[in-house]
N, C-alpha and C positions, 0 to 999 in steps of 0.2 A: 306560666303566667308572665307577662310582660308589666316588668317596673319602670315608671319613669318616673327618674330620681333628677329630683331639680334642688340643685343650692339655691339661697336663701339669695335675694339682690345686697349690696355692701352694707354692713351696718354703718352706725353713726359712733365710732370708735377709733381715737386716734391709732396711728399707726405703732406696732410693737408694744400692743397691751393684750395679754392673755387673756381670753374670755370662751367661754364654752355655755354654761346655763344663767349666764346673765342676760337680762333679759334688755336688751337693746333695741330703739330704733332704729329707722333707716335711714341711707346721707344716700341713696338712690331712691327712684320713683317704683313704686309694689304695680302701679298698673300699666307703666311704658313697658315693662318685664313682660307682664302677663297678657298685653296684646302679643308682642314677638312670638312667646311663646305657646299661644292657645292655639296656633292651626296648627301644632306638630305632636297634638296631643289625640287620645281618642277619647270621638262627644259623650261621651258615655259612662266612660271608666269614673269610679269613685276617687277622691280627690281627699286623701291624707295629708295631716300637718302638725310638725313640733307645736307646743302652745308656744314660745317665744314668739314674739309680735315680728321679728325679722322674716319670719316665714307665717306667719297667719297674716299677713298683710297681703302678702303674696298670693297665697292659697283663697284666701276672699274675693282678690281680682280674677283668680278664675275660674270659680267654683261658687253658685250661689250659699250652699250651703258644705263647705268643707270637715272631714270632722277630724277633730284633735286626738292625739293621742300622745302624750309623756315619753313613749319610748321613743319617740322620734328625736327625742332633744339630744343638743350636742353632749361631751362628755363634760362631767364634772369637776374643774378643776378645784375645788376647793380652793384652801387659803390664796391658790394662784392667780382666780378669779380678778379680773380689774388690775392688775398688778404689772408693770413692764417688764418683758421676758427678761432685761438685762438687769433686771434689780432683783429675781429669782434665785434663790441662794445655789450656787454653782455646783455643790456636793449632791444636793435634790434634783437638778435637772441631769447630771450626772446619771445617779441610782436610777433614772426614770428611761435616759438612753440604753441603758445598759439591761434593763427589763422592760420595753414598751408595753410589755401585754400584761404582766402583771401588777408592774407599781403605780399606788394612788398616790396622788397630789395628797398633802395634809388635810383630808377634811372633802378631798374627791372620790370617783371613782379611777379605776382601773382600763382600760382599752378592751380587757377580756370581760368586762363586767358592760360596757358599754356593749359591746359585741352578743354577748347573751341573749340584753333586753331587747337589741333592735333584729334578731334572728328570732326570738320569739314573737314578735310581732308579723315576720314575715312569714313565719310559719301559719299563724292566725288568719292572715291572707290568705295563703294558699287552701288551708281547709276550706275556708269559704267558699271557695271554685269560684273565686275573682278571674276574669281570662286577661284583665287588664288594671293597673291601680297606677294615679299618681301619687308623690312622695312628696310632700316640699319641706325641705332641713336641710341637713347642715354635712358639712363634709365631713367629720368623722365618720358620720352614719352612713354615706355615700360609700367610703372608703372599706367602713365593713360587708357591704352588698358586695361590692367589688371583688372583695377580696373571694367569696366565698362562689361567687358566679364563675369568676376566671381560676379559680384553686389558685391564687399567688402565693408564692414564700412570703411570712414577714419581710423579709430583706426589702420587697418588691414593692405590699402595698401599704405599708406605713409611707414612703415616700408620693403616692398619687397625689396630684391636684384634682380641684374642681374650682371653675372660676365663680364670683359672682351672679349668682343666675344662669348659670349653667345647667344642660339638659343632656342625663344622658339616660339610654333604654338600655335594659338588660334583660334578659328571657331566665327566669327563674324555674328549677325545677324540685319536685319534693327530693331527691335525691342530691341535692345540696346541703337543703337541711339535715340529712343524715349525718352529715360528716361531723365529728366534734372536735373541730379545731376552738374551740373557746374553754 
């Protein structure tokens, strides 16, 4: 199956505020994006999306009818939520380096808990015998596709980018989903 996973265009959030399931608008335009990016899509494929309005803004401009789905949303940072990374109590961002996959935020989830929900979803896909599916969320979620499409060490794909409205395609196999790295 062919996934095309598109970030979410820039939210309307100052710079160096954590946020993951809050639910913000845009300080970009959802349908300058979704011309750019509707001829490198295929006319056809179904058209998923986090409900945060950063990506269902999105996914509207290219999709008359997109359907939502929860697992798509970013991670839950709990209490970190809204909060400036530099006012984060330095012992907790600590603990969090030092176990990325398993420590939650006070009142979040986890990276391996994020990882779960959004592998189970793509599993969902897959049984369907979808041959093609767009994505539009957020780059944790990105980063977990990623991670499991390319088999990266930790080391590798906690560090990926994905810019603003960014697109990128990955060929998905059920023997991905095998693997239990989560």
């Amino acid at each position: 199956m062919q996934l095309y996973l598109i970030r979410h265009p820039r939210p309307a959030v100052a710079p160096g505020i954590c946020y993951g399931r809050t639910d913000l608008g845009l300080a970009d335009d959802a349908a300058a994006c979704a011309r750019r990016l509707a001829p490198l899509l295929p006319a056809r494929a179904p058209v998923y999306t986090s409900p945060l309005e950063r990506c269902r803004a999105l996914a509207a401009a290219l999709h008359a009818s997109p359907r939502i789905d929860a697992r798509l949303q970013e991670m839950h940072f709990g209490a970190w939520e809204m909060q400036p990374w530099d006012r984060i109590d330095r012992a907790a961002l600590d603990a969090w380096a030092a176990a990325p996959l398993h420590y939650a935020p006070p009142g979040g989830e986890s990276v391996a808990a994020l990882g779960r929900r959004v592998l189970a979803f793509i599993g969902e896909l897959g049984a369907a015998g979808h041959e093609a599916a767009v994505l539009v969320t957020h780059a944790g979620v990105m980063k977990v596709v990623a991670a499991r499409v390319r088999d990266l060490p930790e080391t590798e794909w906690l560090g990926l980018r994905f810019d603003y409205g960014e697109l990128v395609r990955m060929v998905w196999s059920d023997a991905q989903i095998a693997r239990s790295q989560w």
